[in-house]
VOPAGU-2260 file (C-alpha; in pm, 1 decimal, decimal comma):
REM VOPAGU-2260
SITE   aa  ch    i         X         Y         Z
SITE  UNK   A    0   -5745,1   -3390,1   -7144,8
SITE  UNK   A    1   -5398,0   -3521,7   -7172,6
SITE  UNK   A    2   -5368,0   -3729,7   -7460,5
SITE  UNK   A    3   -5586,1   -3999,9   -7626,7
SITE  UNK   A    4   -5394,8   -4332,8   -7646,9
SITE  UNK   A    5   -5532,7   -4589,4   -7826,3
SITE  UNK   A    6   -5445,7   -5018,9   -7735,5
SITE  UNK   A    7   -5409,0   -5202,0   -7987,9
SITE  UNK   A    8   -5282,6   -5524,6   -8119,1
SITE  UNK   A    9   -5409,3   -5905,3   -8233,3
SITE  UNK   A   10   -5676,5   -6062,5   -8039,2
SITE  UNK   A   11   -5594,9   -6282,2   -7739,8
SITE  UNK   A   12   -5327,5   -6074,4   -7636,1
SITE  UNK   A   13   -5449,5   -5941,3   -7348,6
SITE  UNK   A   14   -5563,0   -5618,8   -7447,0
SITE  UNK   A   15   -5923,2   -5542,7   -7305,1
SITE  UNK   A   16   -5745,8   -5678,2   -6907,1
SITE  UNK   A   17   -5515,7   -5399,9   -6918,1
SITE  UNK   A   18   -5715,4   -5158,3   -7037,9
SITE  UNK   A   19   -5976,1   -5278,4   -6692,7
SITE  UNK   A   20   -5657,5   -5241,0   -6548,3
SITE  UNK   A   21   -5601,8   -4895,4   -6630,7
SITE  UNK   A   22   -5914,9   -4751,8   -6609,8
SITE  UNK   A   23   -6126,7   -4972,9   -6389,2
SITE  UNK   A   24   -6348,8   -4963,0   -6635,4
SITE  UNK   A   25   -6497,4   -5305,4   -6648,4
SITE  UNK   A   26   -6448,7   -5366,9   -6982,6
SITE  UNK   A   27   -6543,6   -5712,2   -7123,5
SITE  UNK   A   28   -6280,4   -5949,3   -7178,2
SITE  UNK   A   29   -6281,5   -6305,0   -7318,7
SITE  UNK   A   30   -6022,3   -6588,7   -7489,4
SITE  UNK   A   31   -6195,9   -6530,4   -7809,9
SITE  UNK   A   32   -6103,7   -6323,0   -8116,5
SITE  UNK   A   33   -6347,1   -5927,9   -8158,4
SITE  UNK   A   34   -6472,8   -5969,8   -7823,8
SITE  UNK   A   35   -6403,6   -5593,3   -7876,2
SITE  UNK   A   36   -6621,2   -5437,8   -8160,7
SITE  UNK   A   37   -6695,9   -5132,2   -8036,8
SITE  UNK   A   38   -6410,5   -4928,7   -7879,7
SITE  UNK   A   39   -6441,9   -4852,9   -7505,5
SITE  UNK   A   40   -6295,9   -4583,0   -7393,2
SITE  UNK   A   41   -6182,1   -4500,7   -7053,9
SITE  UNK   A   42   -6078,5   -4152,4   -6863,9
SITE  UNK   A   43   -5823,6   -4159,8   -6628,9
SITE  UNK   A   44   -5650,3   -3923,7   -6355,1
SITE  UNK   A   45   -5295,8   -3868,5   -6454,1
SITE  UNK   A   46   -5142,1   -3906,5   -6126,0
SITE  UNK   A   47   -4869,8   -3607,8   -6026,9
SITE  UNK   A   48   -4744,8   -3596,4   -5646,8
SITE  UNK   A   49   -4672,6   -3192,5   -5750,2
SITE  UNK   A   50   -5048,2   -3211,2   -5710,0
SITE  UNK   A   51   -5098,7   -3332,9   -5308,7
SITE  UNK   A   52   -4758,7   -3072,9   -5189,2
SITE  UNK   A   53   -4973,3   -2775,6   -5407,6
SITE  UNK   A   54   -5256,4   -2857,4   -5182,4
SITE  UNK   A   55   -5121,9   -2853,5   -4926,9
SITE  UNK   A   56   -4939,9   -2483,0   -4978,5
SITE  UNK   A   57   -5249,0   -2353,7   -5149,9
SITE  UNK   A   58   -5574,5   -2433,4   -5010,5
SITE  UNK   A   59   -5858,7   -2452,5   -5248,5
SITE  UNK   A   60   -6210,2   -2576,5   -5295,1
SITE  UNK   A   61   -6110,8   -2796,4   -5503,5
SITE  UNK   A   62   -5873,3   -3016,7   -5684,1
SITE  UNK   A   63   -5886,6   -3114,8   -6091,2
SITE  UNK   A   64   -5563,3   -3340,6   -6207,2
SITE  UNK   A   65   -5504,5   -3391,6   -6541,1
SITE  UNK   A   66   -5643,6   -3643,3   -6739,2
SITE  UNK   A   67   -5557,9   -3935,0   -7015,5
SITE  UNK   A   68   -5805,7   -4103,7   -7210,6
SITE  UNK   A   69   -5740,4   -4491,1   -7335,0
SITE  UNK   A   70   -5932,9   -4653,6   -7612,1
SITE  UNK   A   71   -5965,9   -5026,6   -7652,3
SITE  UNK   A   72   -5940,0   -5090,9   -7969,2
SITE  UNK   A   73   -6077,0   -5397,2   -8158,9
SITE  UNK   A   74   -5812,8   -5692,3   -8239,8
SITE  UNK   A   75   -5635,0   -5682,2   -8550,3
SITE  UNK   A   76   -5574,5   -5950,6   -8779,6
SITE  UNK   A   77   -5403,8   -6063,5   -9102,3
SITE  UNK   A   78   -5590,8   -5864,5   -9386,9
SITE  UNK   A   79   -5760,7   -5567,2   -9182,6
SITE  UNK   A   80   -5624,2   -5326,7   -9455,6
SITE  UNK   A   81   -5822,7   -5526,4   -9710,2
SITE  UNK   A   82   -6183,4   -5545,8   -9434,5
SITE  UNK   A   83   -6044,5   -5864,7   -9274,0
SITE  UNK   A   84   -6203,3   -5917,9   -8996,5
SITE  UNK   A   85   -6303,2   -5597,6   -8846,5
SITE  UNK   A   86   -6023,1   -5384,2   -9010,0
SITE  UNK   A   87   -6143,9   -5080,5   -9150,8
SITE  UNK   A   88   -6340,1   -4969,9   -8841,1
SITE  UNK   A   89   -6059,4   -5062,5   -8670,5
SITE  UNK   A   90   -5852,1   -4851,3   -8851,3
SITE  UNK   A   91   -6082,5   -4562,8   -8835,7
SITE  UNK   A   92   -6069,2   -4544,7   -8463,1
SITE  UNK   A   93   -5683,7   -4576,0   -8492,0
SITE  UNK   A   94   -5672,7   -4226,0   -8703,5
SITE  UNK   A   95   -5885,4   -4051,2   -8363,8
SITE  UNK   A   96   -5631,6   -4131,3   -8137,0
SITE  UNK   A   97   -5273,4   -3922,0   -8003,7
SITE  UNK   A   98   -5046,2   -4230,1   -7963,4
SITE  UNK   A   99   -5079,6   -4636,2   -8001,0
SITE  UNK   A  100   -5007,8   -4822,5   -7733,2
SITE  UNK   A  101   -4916,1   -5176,0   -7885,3
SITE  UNK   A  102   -5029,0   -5483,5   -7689,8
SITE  UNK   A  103   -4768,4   -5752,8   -7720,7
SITE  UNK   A  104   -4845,3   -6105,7   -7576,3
SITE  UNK   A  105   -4503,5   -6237,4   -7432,1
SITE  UNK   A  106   -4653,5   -6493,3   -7232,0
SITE  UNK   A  107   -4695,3   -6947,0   -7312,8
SITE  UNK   A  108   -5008,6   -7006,4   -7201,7
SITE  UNK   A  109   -5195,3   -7291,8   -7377,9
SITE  UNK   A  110   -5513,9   -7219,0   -7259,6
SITE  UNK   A  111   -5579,5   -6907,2   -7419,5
SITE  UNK   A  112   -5520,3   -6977,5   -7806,6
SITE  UNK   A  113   -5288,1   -6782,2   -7999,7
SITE  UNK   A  114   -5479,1   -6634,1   -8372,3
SITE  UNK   A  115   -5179,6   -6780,4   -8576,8
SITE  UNK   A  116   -5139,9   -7071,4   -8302,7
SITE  UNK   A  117   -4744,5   -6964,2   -8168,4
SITE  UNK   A  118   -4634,6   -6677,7   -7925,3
SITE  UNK   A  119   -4405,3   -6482,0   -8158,5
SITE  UNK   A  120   -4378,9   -6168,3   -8036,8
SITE  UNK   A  121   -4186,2   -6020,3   -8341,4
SITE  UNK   A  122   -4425,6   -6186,8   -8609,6
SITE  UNK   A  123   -4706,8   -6053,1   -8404,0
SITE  UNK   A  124   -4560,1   -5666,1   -8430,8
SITE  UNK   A  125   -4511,5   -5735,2   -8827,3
SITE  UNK   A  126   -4871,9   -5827,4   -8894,2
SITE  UNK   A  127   -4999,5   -5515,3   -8709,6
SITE  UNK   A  128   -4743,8   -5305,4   -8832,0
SITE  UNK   A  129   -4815,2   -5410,2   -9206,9
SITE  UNK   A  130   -5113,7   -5374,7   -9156,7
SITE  UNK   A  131   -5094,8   -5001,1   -9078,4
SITE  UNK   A  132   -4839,0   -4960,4   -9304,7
SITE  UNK   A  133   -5092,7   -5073,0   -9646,2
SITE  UNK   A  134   -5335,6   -4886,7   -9543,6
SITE  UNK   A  135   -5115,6   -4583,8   -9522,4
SITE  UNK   A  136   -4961,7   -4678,1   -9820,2
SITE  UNK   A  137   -5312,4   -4733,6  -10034,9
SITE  UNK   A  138   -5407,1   -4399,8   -9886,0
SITE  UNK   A  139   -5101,0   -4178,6   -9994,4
SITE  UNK   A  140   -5078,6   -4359,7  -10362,8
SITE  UNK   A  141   -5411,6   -4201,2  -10431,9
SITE  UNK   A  142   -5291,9   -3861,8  -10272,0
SITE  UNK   A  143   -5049,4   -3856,7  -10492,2
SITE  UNK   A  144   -5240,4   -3920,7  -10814,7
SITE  UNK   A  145   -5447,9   -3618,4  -10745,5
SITE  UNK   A  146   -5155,5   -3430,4  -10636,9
SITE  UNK   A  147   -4902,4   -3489,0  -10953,7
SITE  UNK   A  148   -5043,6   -3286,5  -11210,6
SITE  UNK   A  149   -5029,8   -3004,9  -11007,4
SITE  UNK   A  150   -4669,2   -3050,8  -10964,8
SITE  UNK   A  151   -4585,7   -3075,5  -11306,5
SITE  UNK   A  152   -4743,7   -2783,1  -11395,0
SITE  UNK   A  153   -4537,6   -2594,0  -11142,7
SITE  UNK   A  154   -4727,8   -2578,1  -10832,2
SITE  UNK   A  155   -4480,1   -2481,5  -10554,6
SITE  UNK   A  156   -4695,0   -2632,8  -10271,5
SITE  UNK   A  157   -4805,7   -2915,1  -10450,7
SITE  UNK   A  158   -4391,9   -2968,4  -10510,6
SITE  UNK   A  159   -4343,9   -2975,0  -10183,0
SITE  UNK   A  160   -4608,1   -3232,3  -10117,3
SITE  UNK   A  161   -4520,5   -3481,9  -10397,0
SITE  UNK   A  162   -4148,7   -3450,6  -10224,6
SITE  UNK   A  163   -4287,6   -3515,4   -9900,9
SITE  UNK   A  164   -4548,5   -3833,8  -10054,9
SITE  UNK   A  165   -4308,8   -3982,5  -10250,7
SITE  UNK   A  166   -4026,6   -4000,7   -9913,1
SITE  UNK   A  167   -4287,9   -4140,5   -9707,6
SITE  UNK   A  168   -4379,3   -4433,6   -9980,2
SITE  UNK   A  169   -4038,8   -4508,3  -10035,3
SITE  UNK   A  170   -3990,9   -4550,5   -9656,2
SITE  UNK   A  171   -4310,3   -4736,6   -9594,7
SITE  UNK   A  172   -4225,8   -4945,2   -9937,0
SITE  UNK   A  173   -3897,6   -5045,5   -9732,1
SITE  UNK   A  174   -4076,6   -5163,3   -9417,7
SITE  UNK   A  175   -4047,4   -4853,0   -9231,9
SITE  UNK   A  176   -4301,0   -4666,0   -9067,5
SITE  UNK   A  177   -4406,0   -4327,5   -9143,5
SITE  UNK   A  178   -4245,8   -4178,6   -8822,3
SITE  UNK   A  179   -3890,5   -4271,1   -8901,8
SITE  UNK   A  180   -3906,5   -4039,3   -9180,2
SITE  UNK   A  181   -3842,9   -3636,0   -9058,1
SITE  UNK   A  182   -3823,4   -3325,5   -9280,3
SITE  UNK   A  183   -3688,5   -3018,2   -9219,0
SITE  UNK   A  184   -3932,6   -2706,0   -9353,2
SITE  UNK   A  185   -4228,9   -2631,8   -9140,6
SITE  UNK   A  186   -4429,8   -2684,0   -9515,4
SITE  UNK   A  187   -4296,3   -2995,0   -9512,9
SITE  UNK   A  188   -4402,1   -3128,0   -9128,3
SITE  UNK   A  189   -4745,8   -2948,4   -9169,4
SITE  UNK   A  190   -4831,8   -3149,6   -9461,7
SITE  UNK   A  191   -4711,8   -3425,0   -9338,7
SITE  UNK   A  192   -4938,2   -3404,2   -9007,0
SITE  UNK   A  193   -5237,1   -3334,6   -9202,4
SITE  UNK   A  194   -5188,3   -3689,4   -9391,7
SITE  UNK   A  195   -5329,1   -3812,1   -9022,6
SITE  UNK   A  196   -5088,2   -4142,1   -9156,2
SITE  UNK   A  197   -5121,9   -4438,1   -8872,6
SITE  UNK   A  198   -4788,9   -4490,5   -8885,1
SITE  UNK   A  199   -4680,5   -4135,2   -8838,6
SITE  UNK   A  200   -4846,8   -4182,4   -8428,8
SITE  UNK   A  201   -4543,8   -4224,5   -8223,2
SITE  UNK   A  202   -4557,1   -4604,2   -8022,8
SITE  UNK   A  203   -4545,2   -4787,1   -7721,7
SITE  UNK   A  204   -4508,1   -5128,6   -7739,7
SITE  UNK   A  205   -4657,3   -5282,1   -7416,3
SITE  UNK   A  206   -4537,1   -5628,9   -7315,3
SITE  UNK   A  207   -4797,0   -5818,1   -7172,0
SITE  UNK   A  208   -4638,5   -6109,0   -6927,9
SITE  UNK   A  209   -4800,7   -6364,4   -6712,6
SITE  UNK   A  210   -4481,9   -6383,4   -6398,9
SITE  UNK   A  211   -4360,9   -6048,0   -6285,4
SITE  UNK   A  212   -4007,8   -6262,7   -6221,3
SITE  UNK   A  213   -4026,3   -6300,0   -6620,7
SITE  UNK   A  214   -4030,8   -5972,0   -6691,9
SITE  UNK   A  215   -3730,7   -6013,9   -6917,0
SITE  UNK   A  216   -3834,2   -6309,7   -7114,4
SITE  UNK   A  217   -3730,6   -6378,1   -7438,8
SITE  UNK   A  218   -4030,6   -6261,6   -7584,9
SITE  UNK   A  219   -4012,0   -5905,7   -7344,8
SITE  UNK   A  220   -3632,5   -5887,0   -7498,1
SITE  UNK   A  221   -3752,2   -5909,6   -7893,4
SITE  UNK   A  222   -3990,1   -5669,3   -7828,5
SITE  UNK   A  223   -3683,6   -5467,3   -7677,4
SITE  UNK   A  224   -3481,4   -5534,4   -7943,7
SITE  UNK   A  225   -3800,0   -5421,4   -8217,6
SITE  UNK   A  226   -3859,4   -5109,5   -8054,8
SITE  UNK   A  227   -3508,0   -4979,1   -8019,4
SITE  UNK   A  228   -3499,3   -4985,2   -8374,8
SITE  UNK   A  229   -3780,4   -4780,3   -8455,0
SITE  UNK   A  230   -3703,5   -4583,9   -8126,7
SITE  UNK   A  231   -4015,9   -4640,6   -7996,1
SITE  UNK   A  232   -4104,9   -4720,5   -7605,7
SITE  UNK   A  233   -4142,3   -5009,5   -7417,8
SITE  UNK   A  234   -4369,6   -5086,4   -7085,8
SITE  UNK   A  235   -4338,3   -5477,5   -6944,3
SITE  UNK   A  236   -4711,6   -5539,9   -6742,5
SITE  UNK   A  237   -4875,3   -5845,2   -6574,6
SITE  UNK   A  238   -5216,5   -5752,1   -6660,1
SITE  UNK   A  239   -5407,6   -5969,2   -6418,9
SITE  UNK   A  240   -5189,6   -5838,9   -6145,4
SITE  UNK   A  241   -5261,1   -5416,0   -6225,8
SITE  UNK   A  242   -5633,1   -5558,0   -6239,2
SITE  UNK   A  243   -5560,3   -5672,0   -5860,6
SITE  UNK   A  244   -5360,0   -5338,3   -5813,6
SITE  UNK   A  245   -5608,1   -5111,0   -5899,7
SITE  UNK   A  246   -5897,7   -5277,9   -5711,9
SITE  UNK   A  247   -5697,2   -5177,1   -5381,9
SITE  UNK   A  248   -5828,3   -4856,0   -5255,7
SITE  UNK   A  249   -5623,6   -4777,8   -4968,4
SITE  UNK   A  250   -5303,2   -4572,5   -5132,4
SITE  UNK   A  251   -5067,1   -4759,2   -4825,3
SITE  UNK   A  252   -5213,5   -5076,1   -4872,3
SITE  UNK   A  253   -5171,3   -5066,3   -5273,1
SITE  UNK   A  254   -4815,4   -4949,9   -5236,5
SITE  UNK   A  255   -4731,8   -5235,3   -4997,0
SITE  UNK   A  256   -4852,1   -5446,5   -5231,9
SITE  UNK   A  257   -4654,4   -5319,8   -5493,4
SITE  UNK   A  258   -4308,4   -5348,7   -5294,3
SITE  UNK   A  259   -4431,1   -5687,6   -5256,1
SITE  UNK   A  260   -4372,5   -5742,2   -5583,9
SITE  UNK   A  261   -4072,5   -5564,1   -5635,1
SITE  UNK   A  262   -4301,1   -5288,0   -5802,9
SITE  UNK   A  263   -4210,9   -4883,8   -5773,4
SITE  UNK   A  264   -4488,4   -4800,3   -5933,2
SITE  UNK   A  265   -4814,9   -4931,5   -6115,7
SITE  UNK   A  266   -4835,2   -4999,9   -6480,5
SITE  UNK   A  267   -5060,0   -4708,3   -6526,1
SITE  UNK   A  268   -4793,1   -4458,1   -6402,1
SITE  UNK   A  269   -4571,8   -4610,0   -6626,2
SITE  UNK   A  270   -4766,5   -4599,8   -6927,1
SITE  UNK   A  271   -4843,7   -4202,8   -6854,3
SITE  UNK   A  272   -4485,9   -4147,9   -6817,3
SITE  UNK   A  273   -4370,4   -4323,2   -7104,8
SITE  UNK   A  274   -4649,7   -4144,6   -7309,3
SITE  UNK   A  275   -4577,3   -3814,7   -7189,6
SITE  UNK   A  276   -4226,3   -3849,1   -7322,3
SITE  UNK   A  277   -4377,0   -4034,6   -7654,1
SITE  UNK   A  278   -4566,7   -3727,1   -7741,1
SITE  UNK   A  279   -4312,6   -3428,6   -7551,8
SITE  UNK   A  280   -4554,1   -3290,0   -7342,1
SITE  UNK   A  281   -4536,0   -3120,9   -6999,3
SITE  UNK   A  282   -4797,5   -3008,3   -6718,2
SITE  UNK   A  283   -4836,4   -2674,4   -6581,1
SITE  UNK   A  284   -5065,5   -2528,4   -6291,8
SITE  UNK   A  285   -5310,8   -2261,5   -6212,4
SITE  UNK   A  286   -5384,7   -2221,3   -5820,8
SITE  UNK   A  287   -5616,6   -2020,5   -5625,2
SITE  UNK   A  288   -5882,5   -2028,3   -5339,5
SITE  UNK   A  289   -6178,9   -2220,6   -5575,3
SITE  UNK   A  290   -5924,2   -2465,8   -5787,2
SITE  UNK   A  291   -5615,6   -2612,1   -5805,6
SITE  UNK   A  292   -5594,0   -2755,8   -6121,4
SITE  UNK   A  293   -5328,3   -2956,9   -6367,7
SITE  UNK   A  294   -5322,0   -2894,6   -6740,1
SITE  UNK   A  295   -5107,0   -3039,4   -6986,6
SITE  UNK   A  296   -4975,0   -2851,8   -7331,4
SITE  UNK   A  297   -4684,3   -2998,8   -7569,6
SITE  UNK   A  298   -4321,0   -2903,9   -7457,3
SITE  UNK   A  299   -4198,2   -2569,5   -7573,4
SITE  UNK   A  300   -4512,9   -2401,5   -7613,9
SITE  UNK   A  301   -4567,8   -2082,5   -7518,4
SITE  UNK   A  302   -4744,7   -1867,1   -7254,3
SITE  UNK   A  303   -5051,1   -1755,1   -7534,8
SITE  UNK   A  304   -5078,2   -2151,8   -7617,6
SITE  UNK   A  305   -5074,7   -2293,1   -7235,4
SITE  UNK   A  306   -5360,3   -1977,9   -7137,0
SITE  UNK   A  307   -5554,5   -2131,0   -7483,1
SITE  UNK   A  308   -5591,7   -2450,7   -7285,8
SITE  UNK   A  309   -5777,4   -2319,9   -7067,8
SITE  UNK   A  310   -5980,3   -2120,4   -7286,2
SITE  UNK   A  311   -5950,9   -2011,9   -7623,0
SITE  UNK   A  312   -6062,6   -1635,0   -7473,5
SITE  UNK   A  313   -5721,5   -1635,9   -7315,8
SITE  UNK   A  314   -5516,7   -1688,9   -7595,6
SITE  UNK   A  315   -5719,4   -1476,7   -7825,9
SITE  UNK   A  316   -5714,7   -1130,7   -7519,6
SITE  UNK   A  317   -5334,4   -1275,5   -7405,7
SITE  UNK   A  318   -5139,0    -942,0   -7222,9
SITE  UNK   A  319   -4908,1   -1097,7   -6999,3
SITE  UNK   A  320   -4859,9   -1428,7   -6762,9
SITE  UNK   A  321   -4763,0   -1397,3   -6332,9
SITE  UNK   A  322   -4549,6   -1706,9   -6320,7
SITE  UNK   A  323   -4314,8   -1888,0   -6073,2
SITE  UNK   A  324   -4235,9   -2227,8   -6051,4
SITE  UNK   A  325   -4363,9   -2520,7   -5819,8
SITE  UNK   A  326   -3977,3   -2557,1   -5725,5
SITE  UNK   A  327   -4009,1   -2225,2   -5544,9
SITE  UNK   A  328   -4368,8   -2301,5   -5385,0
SITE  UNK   A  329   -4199,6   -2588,8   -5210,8
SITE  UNK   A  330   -3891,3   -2393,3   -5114,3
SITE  UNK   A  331   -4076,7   -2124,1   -4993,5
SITE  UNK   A  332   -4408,2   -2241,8   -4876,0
SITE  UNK   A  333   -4643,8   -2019,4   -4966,3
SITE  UNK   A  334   -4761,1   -1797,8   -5297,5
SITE  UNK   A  335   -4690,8   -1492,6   -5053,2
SITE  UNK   A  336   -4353,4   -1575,9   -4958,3
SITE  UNK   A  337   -4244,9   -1658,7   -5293,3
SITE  UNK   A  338   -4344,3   -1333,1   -5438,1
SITE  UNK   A  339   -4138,8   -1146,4   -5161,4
SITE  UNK   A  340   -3889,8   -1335,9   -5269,3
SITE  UNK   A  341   -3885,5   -1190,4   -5593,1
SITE  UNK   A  342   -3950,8   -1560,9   -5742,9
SITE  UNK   A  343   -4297,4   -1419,1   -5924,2
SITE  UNK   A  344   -4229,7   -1279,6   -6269,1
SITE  UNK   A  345   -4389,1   -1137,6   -6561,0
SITE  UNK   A  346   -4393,0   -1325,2   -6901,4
SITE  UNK   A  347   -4523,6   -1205,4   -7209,4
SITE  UNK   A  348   -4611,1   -1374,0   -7560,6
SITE  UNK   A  349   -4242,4   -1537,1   -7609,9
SITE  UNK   A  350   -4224,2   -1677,5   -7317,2
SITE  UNK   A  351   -4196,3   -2090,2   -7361,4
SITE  UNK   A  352   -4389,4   -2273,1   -7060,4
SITE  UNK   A  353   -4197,3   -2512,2   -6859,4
SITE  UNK   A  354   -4300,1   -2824,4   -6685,0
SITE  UNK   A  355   -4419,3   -2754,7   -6331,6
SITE  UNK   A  356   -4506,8   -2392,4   -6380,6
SITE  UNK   A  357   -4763,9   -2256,2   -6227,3
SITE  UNK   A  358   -4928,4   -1980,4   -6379,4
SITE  UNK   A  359   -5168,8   -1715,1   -6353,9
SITE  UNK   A  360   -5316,7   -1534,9   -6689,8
SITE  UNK   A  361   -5390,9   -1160,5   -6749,9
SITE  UNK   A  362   -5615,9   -1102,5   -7084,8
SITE  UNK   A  363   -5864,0    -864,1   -7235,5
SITE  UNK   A  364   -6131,3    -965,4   -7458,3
């Protein structure tokens, strides 16, 4: 699996059409508020051209890309960090997933009703956002209660988290989210990803538009505007249109279609590429007569870490990696010709993985 990426945002806004967009998933959709109660979740094929030219230079049985899940997540409303609504199931599935992907209606359309009865796209970010943020908040204040009298009785660790609860309150407490706040010991960021805090999941806001020659509307340029502040990401769709997209089979005919529109790419590429830089990961590859297969492991991990993805056995029994990179496969054509080339190395514990390696593991167990 990739990463888990979870859509979320009021009702109305479009949410459960991309998601079917996405996924093909069939999801229900519907101009009414919860038509989403229960979240569906969708698995998709990350799509990676390195893939079809590694196929085509290594032959194998088979082919596995990797993969990224979405989640549709429930509407949110006013009051969801009090039970409004749906809220703290909502919520709940929130904490499950990698990243947030935060549908933002930037479209006039007065046949589909607005929950608050205007198309504001910054008022719609606040509610959600506040929403995350008092739950986070109601969450940490009783942390800390528990936490303090450790602290005062000299408890280095419990120090350390008091300094780390009390910077993340006083952020929150300002209107900031819990991911604009950074701290420098590793005691410090370990604690502080254990707090599982929604507003600690890095965020792409996803602009939901009705014209693809509207793509910079005003709405599309608050969102802009909103996310360059909290340096999060920003991907402008026309849902209906990827629903139409990704109900063409043909890979020509969907591409023609997409130049059509003045499109490089579908919404879904997009969103994976944007994600993959959200949450710093890379892919590498293992090749060989039965499977060709992608994997994908956070940037700068190392050789141990990317042979635990496939198998905890292989991190555990870890002696050494055989690795070139796909760079050379392509220059050279074949996994032969690349090791007389020299281009095949041996890598051992330290070594940190990089994005189109392919690998192959020695380990004893």
């Amino acid at each position: 699996m990739g990463f888990t990426c979870g859509l979320v945002g009021l009702p109305n806004v479009g949410k459960s059409t991309i998601f079917n967009a996405l996924t093909s998933a069939g999801a229900e959709s519907g101009n009414y508020a919860f038509t989403t109660i229960d979240p569906n979740v969708g698995v998709v094929d990350v799509p990676d051209p390195r893939m079809e030219t590694i196929v085509q230079l290594v032959p194998a049985k088979k082919r596995v890309p990797t993969t990224m899940q979405f989640v549709d997540i429930a509407g949110l409303v006013k009051g969801a960090s009090k039970g409004e609504g749906l809220g703290n199931q909502f919520l709940g599935n929130i904490r499950e997933v990698d990243a947030i992907a935060h549908v933002v209606r930037c479209f006039d359309d007065d046949n589909i009703p607005h929950v608050q009865n205007r198309v504001d796209a910054n008022s719609d970010i606040e509610v959600i956002n506040t929403e995350l943020m008092i739950a986070d908040m109601e969450g940490l204040e009783k942390r800390k209660l528990k936490i303090d009298k450790l602290a005062r009785s000299g408890d280095k660790d419990a120090r350390v988290q008091i300094e780390v609860l009390t910077a993340v309150l006083e952020a929150l407490n300002q209107g900031r989210p819990a991911r604009t706040v950074s701290f420098d010991t590793p005691a410090e960021q370990k604690f502080l990803k254990s707090l599982n805090l929604l507003t600690a999941k890095p965020v792409l806001y996803v602009c939901n538009i009705a014209d693809p020659e509207q793509n910079e509307n005003n709405h599309v340029q608050a969102v802009r505007r909103h996310a360059q502040d909290e340096g999060a990401g920003v991907v402008v769709l026309v849902g209906k249109i990827e629903n139409e997209i990704m109900e063409i089979d043909d890979p020509e005919e969907r591409q023609a279609f997409l130049e059509e529109l003045g499109l490089h790419e579908t919404g879904l590429d997009r969103m994976i590429h944007e994600g993959y830089r959200l949450l710093d990961l890379c892919t590498f590859f293992t090749v060989g007569e039965k499977e060709n297969r992608a994997w994908t492991i956070l940037k700068n991990s190392k050789a141990p870490q990317a042979a635990g993805k496939i198998h905890t056995d292989f991190e555990k029994g870890f002696i050494r990696a055989e690795v070139y990179h796909f760079d050379d496969l392509v220059k050279y054509k074949s996994e032969h010709a690349v090791k007389e080339a020299g281009k095949l190395r041996l890598e051992g514990k330290d070594y940190v993985v990089k994005d189109g390696d392919i690998m192959h593991f020695r380990f004893n167990v």
